[in-house]
N, C-alpha and C positions, 0 to 999 in steps of 0.2 A: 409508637414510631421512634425511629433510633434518632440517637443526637445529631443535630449539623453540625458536619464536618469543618465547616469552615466560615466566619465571617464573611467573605465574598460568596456571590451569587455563582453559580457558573453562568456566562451570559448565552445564551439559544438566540440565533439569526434567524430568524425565518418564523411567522406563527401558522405555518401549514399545518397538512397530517403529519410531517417528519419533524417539526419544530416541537409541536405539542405532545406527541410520542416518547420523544425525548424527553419533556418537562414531568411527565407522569411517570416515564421510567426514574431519572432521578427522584424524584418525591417518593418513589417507592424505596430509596435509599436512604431517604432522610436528607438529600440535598437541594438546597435551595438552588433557586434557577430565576433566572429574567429572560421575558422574550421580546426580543426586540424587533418587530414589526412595519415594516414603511410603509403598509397602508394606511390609513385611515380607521378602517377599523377592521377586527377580525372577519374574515369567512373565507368563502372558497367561490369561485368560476369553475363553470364545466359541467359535466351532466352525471350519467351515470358511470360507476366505476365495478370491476366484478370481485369477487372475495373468496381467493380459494381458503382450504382449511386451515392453511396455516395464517391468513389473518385472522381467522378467529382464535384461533392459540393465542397469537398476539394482542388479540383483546383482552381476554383473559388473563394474560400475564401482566396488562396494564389496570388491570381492574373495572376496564367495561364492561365486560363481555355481554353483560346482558343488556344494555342500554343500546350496542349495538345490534345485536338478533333482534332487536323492537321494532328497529328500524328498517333491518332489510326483505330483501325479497330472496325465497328460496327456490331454486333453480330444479326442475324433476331430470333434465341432461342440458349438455353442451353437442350444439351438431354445426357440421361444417357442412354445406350446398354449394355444389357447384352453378355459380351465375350464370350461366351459359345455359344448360341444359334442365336445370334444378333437380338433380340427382343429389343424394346422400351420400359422401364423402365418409364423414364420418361420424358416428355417435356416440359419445360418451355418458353414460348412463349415474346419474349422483345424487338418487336415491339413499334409500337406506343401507343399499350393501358399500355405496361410495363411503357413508358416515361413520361404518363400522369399519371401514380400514382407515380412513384416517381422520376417525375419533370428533370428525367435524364438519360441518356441509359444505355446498357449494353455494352461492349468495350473490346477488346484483342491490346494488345500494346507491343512490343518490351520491354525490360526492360532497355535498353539504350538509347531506346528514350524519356524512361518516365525519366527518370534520366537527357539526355541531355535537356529535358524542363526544369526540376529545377533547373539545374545550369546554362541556358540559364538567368533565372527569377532572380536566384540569384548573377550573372555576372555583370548585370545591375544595382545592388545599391550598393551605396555608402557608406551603411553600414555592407556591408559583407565582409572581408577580409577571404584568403585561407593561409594555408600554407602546402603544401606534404611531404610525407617523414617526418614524425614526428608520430612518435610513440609511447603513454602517457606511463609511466613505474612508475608513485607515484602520488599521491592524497593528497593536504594538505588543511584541512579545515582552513579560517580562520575569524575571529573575525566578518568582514563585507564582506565575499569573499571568493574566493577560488585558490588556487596554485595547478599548476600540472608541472611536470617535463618530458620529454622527455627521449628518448634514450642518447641523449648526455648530459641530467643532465640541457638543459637549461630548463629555467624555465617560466612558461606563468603566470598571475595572470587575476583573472577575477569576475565581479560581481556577476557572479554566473556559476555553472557549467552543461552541458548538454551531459549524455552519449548517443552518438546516435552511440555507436560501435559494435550495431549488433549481432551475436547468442554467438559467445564468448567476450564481454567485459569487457574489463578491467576495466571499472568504477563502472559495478556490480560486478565485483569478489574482488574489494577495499572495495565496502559496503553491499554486502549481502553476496557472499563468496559460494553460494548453487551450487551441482551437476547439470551438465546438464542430461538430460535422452534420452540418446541412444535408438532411438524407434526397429533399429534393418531392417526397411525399406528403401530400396534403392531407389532413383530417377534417372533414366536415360533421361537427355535432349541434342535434338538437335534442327536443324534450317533445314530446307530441301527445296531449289527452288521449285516451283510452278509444272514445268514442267518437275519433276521426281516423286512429287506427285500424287497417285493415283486421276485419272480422277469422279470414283463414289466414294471419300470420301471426293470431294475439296467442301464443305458443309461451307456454312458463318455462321457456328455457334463454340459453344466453347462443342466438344464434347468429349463424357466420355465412355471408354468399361471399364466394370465393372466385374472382374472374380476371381476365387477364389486364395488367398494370391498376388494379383496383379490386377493390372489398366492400361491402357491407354489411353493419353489425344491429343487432336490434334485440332487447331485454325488455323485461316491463318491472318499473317504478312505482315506488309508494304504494305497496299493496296492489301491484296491479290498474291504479288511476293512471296513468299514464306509459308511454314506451318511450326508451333510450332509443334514438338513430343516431349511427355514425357511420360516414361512408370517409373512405381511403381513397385516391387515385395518384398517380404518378403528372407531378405538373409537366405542365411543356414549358413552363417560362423558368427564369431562374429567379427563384425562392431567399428569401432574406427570414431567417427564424424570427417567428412573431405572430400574436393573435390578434386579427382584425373578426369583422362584420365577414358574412360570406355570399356572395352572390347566387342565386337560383338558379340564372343562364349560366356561371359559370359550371357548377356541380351537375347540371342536365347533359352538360357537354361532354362529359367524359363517361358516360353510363348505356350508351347507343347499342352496343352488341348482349347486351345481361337480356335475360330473359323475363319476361312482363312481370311475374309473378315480385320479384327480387326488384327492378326497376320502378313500381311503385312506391317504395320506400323513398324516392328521394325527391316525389312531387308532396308528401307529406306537408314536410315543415314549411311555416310562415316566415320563419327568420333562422336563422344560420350562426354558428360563430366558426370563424377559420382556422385553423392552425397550419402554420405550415413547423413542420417538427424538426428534428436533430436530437443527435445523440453527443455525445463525447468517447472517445477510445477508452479502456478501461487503463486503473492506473494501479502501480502497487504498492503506491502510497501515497495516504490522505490524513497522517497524522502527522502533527508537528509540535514536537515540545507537549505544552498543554490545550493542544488546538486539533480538532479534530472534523470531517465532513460528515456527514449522514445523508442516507436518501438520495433525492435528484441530482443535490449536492454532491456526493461523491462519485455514483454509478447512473446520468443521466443516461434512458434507454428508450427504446420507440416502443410504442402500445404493445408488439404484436404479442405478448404473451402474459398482455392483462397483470401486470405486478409491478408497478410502479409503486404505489402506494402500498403495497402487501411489503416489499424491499424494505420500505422506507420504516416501517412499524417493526421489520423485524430486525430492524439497523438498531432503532431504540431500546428496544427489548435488549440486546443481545450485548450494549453499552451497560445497560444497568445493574447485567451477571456480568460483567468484565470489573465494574466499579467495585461488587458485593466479593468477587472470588480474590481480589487484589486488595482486600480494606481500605480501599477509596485512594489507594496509590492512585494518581493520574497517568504518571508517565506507565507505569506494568499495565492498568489499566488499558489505556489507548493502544498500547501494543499489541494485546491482547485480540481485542478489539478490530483494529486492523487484520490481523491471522485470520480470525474467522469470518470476517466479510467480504474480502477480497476476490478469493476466488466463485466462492457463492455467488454474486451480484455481477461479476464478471461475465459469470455464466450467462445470465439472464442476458445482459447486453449481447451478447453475439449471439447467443439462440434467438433474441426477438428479432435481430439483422436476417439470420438465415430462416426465421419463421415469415417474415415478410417477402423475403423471394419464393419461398415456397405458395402464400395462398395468391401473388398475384403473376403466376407461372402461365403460358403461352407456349400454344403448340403441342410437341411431343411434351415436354416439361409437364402441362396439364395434365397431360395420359397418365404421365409414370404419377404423380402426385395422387391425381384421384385413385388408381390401384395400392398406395402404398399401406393402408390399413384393412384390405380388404379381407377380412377371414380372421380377423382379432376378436378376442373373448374383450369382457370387457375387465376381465382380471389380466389380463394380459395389457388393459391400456392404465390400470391401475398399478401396475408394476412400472411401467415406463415413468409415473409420478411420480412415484414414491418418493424421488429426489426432492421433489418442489413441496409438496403438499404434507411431507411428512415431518416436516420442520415443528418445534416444539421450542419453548423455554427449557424443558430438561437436555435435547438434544443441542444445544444451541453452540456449545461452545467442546461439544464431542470433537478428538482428535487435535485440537491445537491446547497450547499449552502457553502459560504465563514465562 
């Protein structure tokens, strides 16, 4: 392992998936790192989450890889159904000819387990320190470094800084200061045993009913013990970003027109958790000095295109080649760093805006939507990927330049 660079830590905000990503990308440069944590103690809320190929890249390039495929589940396609009628929209097929174009499968995984992999990864080196219950409350730039204060006023000092604290942080709201945007759509997730699961929906794929101001999503977990339910709708009330407990009458409410088969799904679960979501505009710039965003943190986006946490791993990843291409320069580094994530992550936020108008579409809108794939190979929906899926550690930092 190469020398530390520096007597200070670099300090990590956040100990998520984008906190801890970070802390294993640096360790993989030989830099030490602190993550500073407001919970109490480390883990994850939330159920399941999906993993295209290019998170498994990003495992790999962080030195799980295998620790995480232990854990997940793999997916034989991805299908979109129309709620209404239950017709096939679309199917994407992620088999073995999916793996052999982009070198890596398709995967649904707990979000606790994908999280207990990288603090499992990040546990084991000796350059990652934690600390809980610390919650950043000031930001101070300084000359070769950076100072942040805590709830109690102590104080941490670090070579450089990394916000990895997720849809409200506090590191972006010290350096960019911008509104989050209330999308106004609700998430309702649960986790539902195997064998209270519907028998003709227990399907090894990551599937999607698609119906009008609303969606329903459904995977199965932990080797198949259990199914992932998430349903979407559009509130009537007005929504304040935040996850409460979620009501049964209220999510039964908004599901009236879907058709039985898809409408079962959301007498399932026993308990609920709510989100009502938001995004943020995208920004084209998240670095500052020796201060930089990562993840939710920099690119906060809505579900619909499943890569939140895929961004976030390959924000880390792609910091750690920015550190190793720049000899640990911070300022070339970050710049670096910013060029290449910017517009990628961007993308995802406004493809996931106009992918949620598109699956919860009404009327003629529905029409055109459901014909829009109709008569695709599925090397023809594999070329449409290629952009997302084919992301790599070698590719990572193609076309921008230090």
């Amino acid at each position: 392992m190469s020398k530390v660079v520096s007597s200070a830590p670099v300090l990590i905000v956040g100990g998520g998936i984008g906190g801890l990503a970070a802390a294993l990308a640096l360790s993989k440069q030989g830099i030490a790192s602190k993550v500073l944590e407001q919970a109490p103690e480390l883990g994850e809320i939330g159920a399941g989450i999906q993993l295209g190929p290019n998170a498994f890249a990003a495992f790999d390039a962080l030195g799980l890889g295998e620790r995480a495929r232990a854990r997940a589940v793999y997916t034989d396609y991805l299908v979109m159904n129309d709620a209404i009628d239950a017709r096939v929209v679309v199917k994407i097929e992620t088999g073995q000819a999916f793996r052999d174009r982009f070198d890596n499968p398709y995967a649904v995984i707990h979000r606790a387990d994908m999280h207990q992999s990288l603090l499992e990864a990040a546990q084991e080196s000796d350059l990652v320190e934690f600390l809980t219950s610390t919650r950043i409350e000031r930001i101070e730039q300084l000359p070769h470094g950076v100072r942040v204060h805590d709830q109690h006023n102590q104080a941490f000092e670090g070579q450089a800084l990394i916000g990895a604290d997720g849809v409200k942080s506090v590191v972006r709201q010290h350096f960019v200061g911008d509104p989050h945007r209330v999308t106004g759509h609700v998430v309702y997730r649960a986790v539902v045993p195997v064998d209270e699961f519907p028998k003709e929906l227990q399907w090894n794929a990551a599937a999607l009913w698609v119906g009008p101001n609303c969606h329903l999503v459904h995977y199965p977990l932990k080797g198949g013990e259990q199914y992932n339910v998430v349903v979407t709708f559009h509130s009537r009330q007005v929504e304040e970003w935040g996850v409460t407990d979620g009501s049964q009458a209220e999510v039964q409410s908004y599901f009236e027109g879907v058709c039985p088969q898809a409408r079962q799904l959301i007498d399932l679960p026993k308990t609920w958790r709510r989100w009502a979501t938001a995004d943020r505009d995208p920004i084209a710039q998240w670095s500052f000095g020796c201060s930089t965003l990562l993840g939710d943190a920099a690119h906060p986006t809505t579900q619909y295109m499943a890569q939140g946490a895929c961004m976030a791993m390959e924000d880390a990843v792609t910091l750690g080649e920015c550190l190793r291409v720049c000899a640990h320069d911070w300022t070339r580094a970050l710049d670096l760093y910013q060029k290449a994530r910017v517009s990628r992550t961007a993308r995802i936020v406004l493809s996931s805006r106009q992918m949620g108008q598109l699956y919860h579409a009404s009327g003629v809108e529905r029409l055109v939507r459901n014909d829009l794939w109709r008569g695709r190979t599925q090397a023809r929906f594999y070329d449409a990927l290629e952009w997302l899926y084919a992301w790599s550690l070698d590719n990572c930092l193609s076309g921008v330049h230090a």
